[in-house]
C-alpha positions in Angstrom: 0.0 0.0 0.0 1.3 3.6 -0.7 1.4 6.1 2.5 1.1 9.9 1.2 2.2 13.0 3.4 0.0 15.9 3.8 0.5 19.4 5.9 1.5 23.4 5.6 4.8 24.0 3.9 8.0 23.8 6.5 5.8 21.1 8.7 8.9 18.8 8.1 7.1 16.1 5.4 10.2 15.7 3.9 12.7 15.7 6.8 10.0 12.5 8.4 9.9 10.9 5.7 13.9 10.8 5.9 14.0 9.6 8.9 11.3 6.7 8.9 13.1 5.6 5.5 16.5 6.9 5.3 15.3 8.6 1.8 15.8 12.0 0.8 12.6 12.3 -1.4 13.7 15.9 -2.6 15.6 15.1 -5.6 15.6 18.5 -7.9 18.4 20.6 -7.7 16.3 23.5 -7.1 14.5 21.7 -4.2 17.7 21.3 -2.5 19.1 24.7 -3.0 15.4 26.3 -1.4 14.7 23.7 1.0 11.3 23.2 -0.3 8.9 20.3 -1.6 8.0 21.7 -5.2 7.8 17.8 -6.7 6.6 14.7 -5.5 9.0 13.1 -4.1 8.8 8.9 -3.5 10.4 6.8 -0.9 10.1 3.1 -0.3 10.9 0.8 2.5 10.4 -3.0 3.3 8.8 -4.4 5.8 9.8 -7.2 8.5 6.7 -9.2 7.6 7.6 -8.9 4.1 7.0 -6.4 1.5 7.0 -3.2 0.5 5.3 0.7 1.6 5.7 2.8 -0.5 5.9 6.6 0.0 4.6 10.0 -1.6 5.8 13.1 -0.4 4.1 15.8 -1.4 4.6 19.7 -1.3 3.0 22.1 1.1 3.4 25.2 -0.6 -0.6 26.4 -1.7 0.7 27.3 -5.2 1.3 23.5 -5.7 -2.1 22.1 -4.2 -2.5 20.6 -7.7 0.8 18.8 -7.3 -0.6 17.7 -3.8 -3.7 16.4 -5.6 -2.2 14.6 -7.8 -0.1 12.7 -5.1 -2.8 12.5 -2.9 -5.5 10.2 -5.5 -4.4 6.5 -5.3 -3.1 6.6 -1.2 -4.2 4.2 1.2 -2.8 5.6 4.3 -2.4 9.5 4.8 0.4 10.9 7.1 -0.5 13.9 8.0 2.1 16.3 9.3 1.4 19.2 11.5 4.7 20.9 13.1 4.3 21.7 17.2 5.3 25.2 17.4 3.3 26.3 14.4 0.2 24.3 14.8 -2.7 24.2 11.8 -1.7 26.3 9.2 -4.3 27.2 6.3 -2.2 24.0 4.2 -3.0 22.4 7.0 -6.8 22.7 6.3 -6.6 22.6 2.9 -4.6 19.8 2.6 -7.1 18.0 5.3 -10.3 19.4 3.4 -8.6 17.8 -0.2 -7.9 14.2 1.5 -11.4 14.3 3.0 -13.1 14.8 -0.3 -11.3 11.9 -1.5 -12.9 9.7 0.6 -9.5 8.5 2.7 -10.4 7.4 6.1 -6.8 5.3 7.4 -4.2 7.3 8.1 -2.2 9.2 11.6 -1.2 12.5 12.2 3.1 13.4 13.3 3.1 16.3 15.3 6.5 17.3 14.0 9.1 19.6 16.1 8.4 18.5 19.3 12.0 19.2 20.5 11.4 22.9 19.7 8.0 23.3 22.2 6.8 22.7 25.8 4.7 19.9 26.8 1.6 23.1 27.3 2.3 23.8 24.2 1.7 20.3 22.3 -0.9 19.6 24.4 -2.7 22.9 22.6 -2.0 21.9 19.3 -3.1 18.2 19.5 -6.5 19.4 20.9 -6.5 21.9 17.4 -5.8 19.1 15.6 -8.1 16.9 17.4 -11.0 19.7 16.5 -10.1 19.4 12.5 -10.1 15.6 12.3 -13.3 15.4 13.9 -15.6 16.6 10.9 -13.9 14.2 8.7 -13.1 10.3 7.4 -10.1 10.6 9.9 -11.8 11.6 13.0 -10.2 8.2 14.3 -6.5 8.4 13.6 -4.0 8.0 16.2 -1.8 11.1 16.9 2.3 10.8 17.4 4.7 13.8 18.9 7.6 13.1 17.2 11.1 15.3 16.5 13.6 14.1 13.7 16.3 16.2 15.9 16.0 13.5 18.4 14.2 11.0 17.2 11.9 11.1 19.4 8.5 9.3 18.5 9.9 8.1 14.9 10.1 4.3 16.0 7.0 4.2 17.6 5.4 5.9 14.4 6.8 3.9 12.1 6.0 0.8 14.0 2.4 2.0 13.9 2.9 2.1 9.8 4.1 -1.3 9.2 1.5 -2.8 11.7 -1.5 -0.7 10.1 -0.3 -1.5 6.4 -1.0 -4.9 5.5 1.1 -6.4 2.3 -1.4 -6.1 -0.7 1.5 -8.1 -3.1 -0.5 -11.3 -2.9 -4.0 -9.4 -3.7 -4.9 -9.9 -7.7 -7.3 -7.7 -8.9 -9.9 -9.2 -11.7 -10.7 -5.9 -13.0 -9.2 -3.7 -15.7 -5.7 -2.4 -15.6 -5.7 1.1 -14.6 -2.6 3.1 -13.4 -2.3 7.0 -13.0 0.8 8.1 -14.5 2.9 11.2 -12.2 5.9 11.1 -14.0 7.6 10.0 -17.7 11.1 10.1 -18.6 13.4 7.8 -20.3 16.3 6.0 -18.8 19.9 5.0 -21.0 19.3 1.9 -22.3 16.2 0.9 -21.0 13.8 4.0 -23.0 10.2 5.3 -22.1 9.5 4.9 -18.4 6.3 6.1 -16.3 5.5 5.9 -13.1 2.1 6.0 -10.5 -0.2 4.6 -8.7 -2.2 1.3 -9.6 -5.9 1.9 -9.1 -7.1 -1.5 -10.3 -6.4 -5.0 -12.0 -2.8 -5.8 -12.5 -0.2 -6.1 -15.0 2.7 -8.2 -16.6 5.7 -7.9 -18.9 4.5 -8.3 -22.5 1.0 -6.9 -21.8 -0.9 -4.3 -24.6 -2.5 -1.4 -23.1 -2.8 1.9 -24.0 -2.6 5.9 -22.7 -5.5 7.9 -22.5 -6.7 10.7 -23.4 -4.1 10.8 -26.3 -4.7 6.6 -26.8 -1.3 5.7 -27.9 -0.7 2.1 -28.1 1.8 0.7 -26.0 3.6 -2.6 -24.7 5.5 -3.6 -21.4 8.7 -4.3 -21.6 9.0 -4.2 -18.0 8.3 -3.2 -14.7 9.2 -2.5 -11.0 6.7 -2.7 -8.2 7.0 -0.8 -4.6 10.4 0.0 -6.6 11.8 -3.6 -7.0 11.9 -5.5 -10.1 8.7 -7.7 -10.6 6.7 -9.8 -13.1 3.7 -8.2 -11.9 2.2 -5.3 -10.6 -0.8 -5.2 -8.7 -3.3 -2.9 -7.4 -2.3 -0.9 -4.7 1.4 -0.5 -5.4 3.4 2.2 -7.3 4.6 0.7 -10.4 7.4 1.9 -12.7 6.0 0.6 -16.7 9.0 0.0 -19.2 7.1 1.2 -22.1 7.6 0.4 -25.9 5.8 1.8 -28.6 6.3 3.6 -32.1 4.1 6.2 -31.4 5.7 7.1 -28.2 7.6 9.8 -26.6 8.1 10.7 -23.0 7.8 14.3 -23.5 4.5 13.7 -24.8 3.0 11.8 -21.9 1.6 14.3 -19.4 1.0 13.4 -15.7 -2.5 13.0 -15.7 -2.6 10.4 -18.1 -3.5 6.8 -17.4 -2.1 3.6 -18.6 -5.0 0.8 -19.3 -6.4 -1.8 -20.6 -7.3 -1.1 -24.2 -11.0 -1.2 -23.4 -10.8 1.1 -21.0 -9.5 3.9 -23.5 -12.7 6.3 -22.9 -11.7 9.8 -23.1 -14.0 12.2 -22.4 -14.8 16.0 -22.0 -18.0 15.9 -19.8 -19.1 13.8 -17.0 -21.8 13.4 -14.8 -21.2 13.3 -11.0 -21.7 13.4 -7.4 -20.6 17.3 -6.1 -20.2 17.7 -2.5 -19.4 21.5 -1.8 -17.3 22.2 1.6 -19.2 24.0 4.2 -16.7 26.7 4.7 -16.8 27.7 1.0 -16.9 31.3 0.8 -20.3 31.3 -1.6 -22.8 28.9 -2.8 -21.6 27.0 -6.5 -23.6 28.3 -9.1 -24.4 27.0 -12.0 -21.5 27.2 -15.3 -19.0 27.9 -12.6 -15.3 28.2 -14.0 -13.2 25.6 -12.0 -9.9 23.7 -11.9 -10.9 19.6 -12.0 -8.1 17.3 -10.4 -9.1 14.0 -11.4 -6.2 11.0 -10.9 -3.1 13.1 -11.5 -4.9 15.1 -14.1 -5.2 18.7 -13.4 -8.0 20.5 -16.0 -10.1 23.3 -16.5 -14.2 23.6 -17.2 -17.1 24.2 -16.0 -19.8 23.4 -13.6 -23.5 22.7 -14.8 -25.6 22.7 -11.6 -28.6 19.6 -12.9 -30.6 20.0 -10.0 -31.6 23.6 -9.2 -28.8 26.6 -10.1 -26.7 26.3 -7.0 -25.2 24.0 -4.6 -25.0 26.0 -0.8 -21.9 25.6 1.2 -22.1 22.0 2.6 -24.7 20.9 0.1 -24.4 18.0 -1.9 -25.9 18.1 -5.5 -26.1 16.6 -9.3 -23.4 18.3 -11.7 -22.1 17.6 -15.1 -18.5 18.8 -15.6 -18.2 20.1 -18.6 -13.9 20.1 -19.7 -11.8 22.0 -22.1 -9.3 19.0 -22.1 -10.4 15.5 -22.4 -9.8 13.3 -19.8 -9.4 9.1 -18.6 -12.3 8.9 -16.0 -14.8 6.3 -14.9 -17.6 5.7 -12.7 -16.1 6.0 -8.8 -13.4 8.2 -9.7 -13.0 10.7 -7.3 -12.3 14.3 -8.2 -11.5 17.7 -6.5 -12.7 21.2 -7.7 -10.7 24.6 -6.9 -12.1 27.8 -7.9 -11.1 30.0 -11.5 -7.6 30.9 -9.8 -6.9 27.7 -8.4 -6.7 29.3 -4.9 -9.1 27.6 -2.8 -11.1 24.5 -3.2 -14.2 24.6 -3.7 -15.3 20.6 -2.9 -14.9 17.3 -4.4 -17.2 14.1 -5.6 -17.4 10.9 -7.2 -18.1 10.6 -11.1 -21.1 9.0 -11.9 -21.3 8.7 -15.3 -18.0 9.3 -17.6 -20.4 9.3 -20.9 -23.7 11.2 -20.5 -26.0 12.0 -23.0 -25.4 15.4 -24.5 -29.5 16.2 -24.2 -32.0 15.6 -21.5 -29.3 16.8 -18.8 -32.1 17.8 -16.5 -34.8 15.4 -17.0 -36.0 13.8 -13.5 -36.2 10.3 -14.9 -32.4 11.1 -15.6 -31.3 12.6 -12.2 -33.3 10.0 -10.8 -31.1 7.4 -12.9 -27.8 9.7 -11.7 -29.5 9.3 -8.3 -29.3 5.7 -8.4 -25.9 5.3 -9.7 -24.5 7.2 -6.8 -25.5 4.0 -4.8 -22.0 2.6 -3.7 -22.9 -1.0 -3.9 -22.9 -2.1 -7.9 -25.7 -4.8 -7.6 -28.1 -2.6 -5.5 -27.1 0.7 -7.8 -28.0 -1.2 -10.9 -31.2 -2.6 -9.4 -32.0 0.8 -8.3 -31.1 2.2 -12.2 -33.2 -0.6 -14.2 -36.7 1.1 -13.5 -36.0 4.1 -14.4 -33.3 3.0 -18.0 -36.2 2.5 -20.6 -33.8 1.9 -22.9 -32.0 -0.6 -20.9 -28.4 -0.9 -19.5 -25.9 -2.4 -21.5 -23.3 -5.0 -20.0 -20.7 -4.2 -22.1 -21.3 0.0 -21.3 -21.5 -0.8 -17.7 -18.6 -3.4 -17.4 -16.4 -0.4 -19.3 -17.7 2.3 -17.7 -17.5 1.0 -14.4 -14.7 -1.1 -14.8 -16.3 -4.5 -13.7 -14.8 -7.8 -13.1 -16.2 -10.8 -14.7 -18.2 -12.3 -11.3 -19.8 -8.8 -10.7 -21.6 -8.9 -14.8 -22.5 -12.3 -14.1 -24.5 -11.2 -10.4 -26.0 -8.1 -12.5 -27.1 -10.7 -15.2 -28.6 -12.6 -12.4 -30.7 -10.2 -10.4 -34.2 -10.6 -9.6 -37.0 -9.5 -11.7 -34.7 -8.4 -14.6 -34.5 -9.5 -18.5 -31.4 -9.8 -20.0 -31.2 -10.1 -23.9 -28.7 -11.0 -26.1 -24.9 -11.5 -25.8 -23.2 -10.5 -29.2 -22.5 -6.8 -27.7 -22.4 -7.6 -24.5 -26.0 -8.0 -23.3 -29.0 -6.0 -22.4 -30.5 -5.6 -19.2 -34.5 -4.5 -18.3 -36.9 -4.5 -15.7 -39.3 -6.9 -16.0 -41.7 -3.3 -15.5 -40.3 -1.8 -18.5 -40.0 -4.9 -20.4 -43.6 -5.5 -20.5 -44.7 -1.6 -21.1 -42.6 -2.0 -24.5 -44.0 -4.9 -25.3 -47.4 -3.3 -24.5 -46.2 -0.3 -26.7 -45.5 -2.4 -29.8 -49.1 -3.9 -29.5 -50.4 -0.9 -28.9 -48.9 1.0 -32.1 -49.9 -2.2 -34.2 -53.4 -2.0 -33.1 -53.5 1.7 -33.9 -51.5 1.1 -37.8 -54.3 -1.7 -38.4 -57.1 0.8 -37.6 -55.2 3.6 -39.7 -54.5 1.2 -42.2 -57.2 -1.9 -42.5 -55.6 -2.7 -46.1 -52.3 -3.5 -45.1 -51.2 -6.8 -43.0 -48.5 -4.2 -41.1 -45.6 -2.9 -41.1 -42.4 -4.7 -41.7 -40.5 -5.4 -38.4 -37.6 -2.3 -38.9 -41.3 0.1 -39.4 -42.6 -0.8 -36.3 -39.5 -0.4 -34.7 -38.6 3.0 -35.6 -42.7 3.6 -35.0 -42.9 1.9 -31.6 -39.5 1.7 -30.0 -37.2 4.2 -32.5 -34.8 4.7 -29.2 -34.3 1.1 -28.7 -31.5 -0.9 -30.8 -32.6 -3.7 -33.3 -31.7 -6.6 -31.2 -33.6 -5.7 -28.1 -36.4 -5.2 -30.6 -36.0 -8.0 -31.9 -36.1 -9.9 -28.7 -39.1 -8.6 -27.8 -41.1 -8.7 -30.9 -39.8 -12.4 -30.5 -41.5 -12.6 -27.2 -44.2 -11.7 -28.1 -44.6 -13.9 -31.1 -43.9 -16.9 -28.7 -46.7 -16.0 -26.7 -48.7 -15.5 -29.5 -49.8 -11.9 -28.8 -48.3 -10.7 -32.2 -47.7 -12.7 -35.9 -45.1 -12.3 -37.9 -46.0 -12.9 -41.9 -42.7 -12.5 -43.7 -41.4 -9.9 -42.7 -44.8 -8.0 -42.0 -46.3 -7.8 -38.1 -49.5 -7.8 -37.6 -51.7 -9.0 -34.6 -53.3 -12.2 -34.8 -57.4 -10.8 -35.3 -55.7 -8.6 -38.0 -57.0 -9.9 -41.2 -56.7 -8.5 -45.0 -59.2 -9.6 -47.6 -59.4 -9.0 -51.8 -62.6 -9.2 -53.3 -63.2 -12.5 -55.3 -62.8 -10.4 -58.7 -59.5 -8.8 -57.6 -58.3 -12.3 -56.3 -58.6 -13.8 -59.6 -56.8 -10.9 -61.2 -54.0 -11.5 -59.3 -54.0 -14.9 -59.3 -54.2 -15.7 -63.0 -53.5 -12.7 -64.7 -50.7 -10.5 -62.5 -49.0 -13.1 -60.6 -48.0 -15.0 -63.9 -46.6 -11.9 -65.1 -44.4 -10.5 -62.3 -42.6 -14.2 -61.9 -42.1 -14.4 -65.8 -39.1 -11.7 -65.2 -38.8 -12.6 -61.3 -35.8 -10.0 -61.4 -36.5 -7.7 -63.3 -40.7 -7.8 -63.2 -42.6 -5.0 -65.4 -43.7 -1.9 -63.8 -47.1 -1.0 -63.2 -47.4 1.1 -66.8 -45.9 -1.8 -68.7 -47.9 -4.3 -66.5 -51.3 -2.6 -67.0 -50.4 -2.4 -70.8 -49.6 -5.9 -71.1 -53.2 -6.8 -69.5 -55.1 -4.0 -71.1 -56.2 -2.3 -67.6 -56.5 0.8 -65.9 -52.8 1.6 -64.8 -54.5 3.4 -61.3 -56.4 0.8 -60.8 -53.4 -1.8 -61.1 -51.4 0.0 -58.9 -53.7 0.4 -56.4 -54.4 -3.4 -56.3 -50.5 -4.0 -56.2 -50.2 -1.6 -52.9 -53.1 -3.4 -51.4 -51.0 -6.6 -52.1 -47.9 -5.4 -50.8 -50.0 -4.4 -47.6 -50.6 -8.2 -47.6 -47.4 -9.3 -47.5 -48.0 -11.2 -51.2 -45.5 -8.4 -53.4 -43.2 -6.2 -52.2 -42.8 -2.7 -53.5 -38.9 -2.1 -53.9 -39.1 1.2 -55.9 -41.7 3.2 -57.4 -44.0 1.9 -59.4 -41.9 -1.7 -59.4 -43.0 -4.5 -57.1 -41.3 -7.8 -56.8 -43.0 -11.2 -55.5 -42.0 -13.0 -52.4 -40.5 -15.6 -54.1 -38.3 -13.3 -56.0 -37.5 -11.4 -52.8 -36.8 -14.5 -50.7 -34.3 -15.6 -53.9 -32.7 -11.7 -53.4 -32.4 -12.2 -49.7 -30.7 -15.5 -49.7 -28.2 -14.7 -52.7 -27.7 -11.1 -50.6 -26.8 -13.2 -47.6 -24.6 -15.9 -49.7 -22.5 -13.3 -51.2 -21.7 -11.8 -47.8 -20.4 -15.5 -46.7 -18.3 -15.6 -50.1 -16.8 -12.1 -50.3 -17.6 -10.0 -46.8 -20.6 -8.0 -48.2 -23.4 -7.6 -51.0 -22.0 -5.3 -53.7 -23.9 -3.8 -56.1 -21.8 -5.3 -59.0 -21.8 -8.8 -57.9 -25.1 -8.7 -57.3 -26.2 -7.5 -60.8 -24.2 -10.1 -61.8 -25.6 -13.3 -60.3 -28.7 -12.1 -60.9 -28.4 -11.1 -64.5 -30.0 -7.6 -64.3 -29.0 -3.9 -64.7 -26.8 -2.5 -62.2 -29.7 0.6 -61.3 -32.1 -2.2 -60.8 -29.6 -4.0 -57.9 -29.0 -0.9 -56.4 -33.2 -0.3 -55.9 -32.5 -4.4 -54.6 -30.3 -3.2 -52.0 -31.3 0.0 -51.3 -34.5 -2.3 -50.7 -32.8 -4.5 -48.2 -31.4 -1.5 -46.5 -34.5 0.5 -45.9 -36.4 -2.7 -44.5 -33.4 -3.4 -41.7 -32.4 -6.9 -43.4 -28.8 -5.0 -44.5 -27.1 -1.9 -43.7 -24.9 0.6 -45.6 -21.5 1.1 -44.7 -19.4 2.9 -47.6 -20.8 1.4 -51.1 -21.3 -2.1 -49.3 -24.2 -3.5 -48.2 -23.9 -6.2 -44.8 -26.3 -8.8 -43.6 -25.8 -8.5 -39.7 -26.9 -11.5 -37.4 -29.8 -9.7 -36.0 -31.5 -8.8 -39.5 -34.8 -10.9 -40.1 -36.3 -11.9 -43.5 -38.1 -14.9 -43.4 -40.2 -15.6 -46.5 -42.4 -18.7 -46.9 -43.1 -17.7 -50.6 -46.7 -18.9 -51.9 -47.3 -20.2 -55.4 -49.4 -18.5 -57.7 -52.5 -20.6 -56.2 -52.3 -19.8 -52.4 -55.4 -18.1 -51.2 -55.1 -14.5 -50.2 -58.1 -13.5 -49.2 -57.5 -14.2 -45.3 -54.4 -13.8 -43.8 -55.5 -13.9 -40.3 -54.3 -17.4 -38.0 
């Protein structure tokens, strides 16, 4: 675990740390010349018991709170140092304030410079400091006078520090590699190097992973772990990564970036959160608020949209979205601080929420209330909370990404009561069993009103109802609950046409026999290629209006389908089309329009109506000048002959 100082400049952070580790942690020139903290400075020491703790020193000055910040995120164990003759000083506070919003709770307090005050006088400043702890996560910790003049108190602290870390080196994380970088240089011989702190999963030699925000690719060479050489870094520790990469270079990786897994590469420039503004702020937050956002060793600048009302009082706790100039790595538990326009006094800190928001609808209740629910700490009982109110579902794949899930904690969530999970092939969906059934009563409900609208027509094809019922909702979750519903019989599927199962479509004898020996014959003479309607009419000597409008009423049926103006196919011919669509993506990746002119024998204007066809009814999509059959597309034709009845297709 990784210990972190904390305190007012000239406290002696740097002069304890020395003497619990033997480590001078000021290393820059200029740091020795001033006697001053301006970097963070890293120590390390091993334990009797076995392994290591690790150090961060940080500096006290209040120009370098940032640098503090970014020390501070990714400690277990704070030390914070308050000298005996000087007592709490405004770093002091600060310091304490930042460490609190961060949600650290283990740590102790060194009253430093005890050889240079009277036993009055430390008893004074321990009941000061006793009055700060008391309002925050460290209430608790134990106090120790100590003086690195003569040692007095350093054993007994550091005692208290080996004894109150416990050796994480055994611990194996199953979630994603995460690790905030603080520093990059390159070492002779060795090349890129960076260095942080290990927020989650672990990591090995040889291992692919990449930065973010800039999402550079990049390999391990190597590594060192609490500063040792190791074939495996765990969270917890600080790790040094032996990076390789050809679109590397140290001076372009910025503290503040992470290193992670590749499928944890979200940047982002907005996220929604959890804001919890101190109660000695000088003025309420309002709403587009300029701020400084410290986020994992990141240090930004954006603004504050207040979601919930315009302001947040002093010691309120509200709904924001942070809205960055800068994208940054963040995901759902990552703790943040805020500091005001001139990064001179913090303002508060929270917990992100959500690192990808929808850019509309910011305000909505039904979305607060889902933010609302995702502050829950607990994943199972946050996501049980969330599935009323997502109508649109939550995705496993968003959620185990976003919240950086290990592979038991998906399978609990795919597990919970009273939940519907759909589909695997990106990731899996997840409903309440409540909004489950109110879309499937939507879709029936929108089918019933289409059949009243439109008595003629057997209904819309699935992709129609879709973008009429459920537009919001992907095609496989559609899918799966038309599907449902067809299984319980509530809804029928002819072709590609749903309809409910009363729903009936009826020609007249005279028009059935029109069709049946007269039309019919001529459309799958050409299956292809078929006559229009003014060449058809011609052909039988009829009214063209009059042919065309029995043709529509026949494509409402489900019996022709109408793939451009004025040109309708039969089902036969379109089940023929669908197939070869779906061979040639097999063969060659995709339909093209060439190939499939081609097999078919027609004119290339005609197979791009085909496809275009295809496209607009969902059973392909568009990408670039190909046309793909994805897994979820449905066209499933049980073509009559030209002697099937037509004049009832209800079941």
């Amino acid at each position: 675990m990784i210990v972190g100082t904390a305190g007012h400049i000239d406290h002696g952070k740097t002069a304890l740390v020395r003497a619990l580790t033997g480590v001078d942690t000021d290393r820059l020139p200029e740091e020795k010349a001033r006697g001053i903290t301006l970097e963070l400075g890293y120590a390390y020491q091993s334990r009797e018991t076995g392994g290591i703790l690790g150090f961060i020193d940080v500096p006290g000055h209040e120009r370098l709170v940032h640098t503090m910040v970014a020390g501070a995120t990714g400690i277990d164990f704070v030390l914070l140092v308050v000298a005996a003759d000087d007592g709490p000083m405004p770093q002091t506070r600060e310091h304490l304030q930042v460490l609190d919003l961060l949600g650290l709770e283990c740590g102790a307090v060194a009253l430093t410079k005890t050889d240079r005050v009277s036993a009055q006088r430390l008893a004074e400043v321990e009941v000061d400091v006793r009055g700060l702890l008391s309002r925050t996560g460290l209430a608790a910790a134990p106090l120790f006078p100590v003086s690195v003049v003569t040692g007095e108190g350093v054993a007994d602290l550091r005692t208290h520090l080996h004894a109150a870390v416990p050796p994480r080196s055994d611990r194996i994380d199953d979630r994603r590699f995460r690790l905030a970088v603080d520093r990059a240089f390159t070492l002779s011989g060795t090349g890129i190097v960076v260095t942080g702190t290990v927020h989650s999963g672990h990591v090995r030699p040889g291992d692919l992973l990449r930065l973010t925000p800039s999402g550079r690719e990049a390999r391990i060479r190597g590594l060192h772990a609490q500063n040792e050489p190791a074939e495996i870094g765990v969270a917890g520790q600080r790790c040094a990564l032996n990076l390789a990469g050809s679109e590397l270079h140290h001076t372009e990786i910025r503290r503040g970036e992470w290193v992670v897994a590749p499928d944890l590469h979200l940047p982002t420039r907005r996220f929604d959160a959890r804001l919890r503004v101190l109660p000695d702020a000088a003025r309420a937050l309002r709403h587009w608020t300029p701020v400084h956002c410290h986020l994992g060793a990141a240090h930004l600048t954006g603004r504050v949209a207040v979601l919930e009302g315009d302001v947040i009082e002093p010691g309120g706790i509200g709904l924001v979205q942070l809205v960055l100039d800068e994208p940054v790595g963040a995901l759902r538990g990552d703790r943040f601080i805020l500091r005001d326009q001139s990064a001179r006094q913090t303002l508060g800190g929270g917990r992100v929420l959500d690192p990808e928001p929808p850019t509309r609808g910011r305000r909505r209740p039904q979305r607060l209330a889902l933010l609302g629910a995702f502050a829950e700490p607990e994943v199972t009982t946050a996501v049980a909370r969330a599935l009323p109110l997502a109508n649109e579902g939550l995705g496993l794949d968003r959620l185990a990404r976003h919240w950086n899930l290990d592979p038991a904690t998906l399978a609990d969530l795919a597990a919970l009561p009273e939940t519907v999970a759909v589909g695997a092939s990106a990731g899996g969906m997840l409903f309440s069993v409540d909004v489950w059934q109110a879309w499937q009563a939507r879709i029936l409900q929108t089918l019933a009103e289409e059949h009243e609208k439109a008595p003629e027509r057997l209904g819309p094809d699935r992709e129609r109802l879709r973008r009429m019922a459920a537009p919001r909702l992907a095609r496989p979750e559609f899918a799966a609950l038309s599907d449902a519903l067809i299984r319980s019989g509530r809804l029928m599927r002819s072709g590609p046409y749903m309809h409910l199962p009363d729903h009936a479509v009826r020609l007249s004898p005279e028009a059935e026999r029109l069709w049946r020996e007269r039309i019919f014959p001529q459309l799958d003479a050409q299956p292809f290629n078929p006559p229009r309607v003014r060449d058809l009419a011609g052909a039988l000597g009829s009214d063209e209006n009059a042919i065309r409008r029995l043709l529509k009423q026949l494509a409402g049926m489900g019996e022709v389908f109408q793939v451009a103006h004025d040109h309708f196919f039969t089902r036969s011919a379109v089940a023929h089309m669908s197939t070869l669509a779906r061979d040639l993506q097999e063969r060659e990746g995709a339909a093209r329009a060439a190939a499939f002119r081609d097999a078919l024998g027609i004119g290339r204007k005609v197979a791009i109506q085909i496809l275009e066809f295809f496209d607009r009814i969902g059973y392909c999509r568009r990408i670039g000048d190909e046309h793909r059959v994805f897994r979820d597309s449905l066209l499933d034709l049980d073509a009559p002959s030209s002697s099937r009845p037509t004049t009832d297709h209800a079941r």
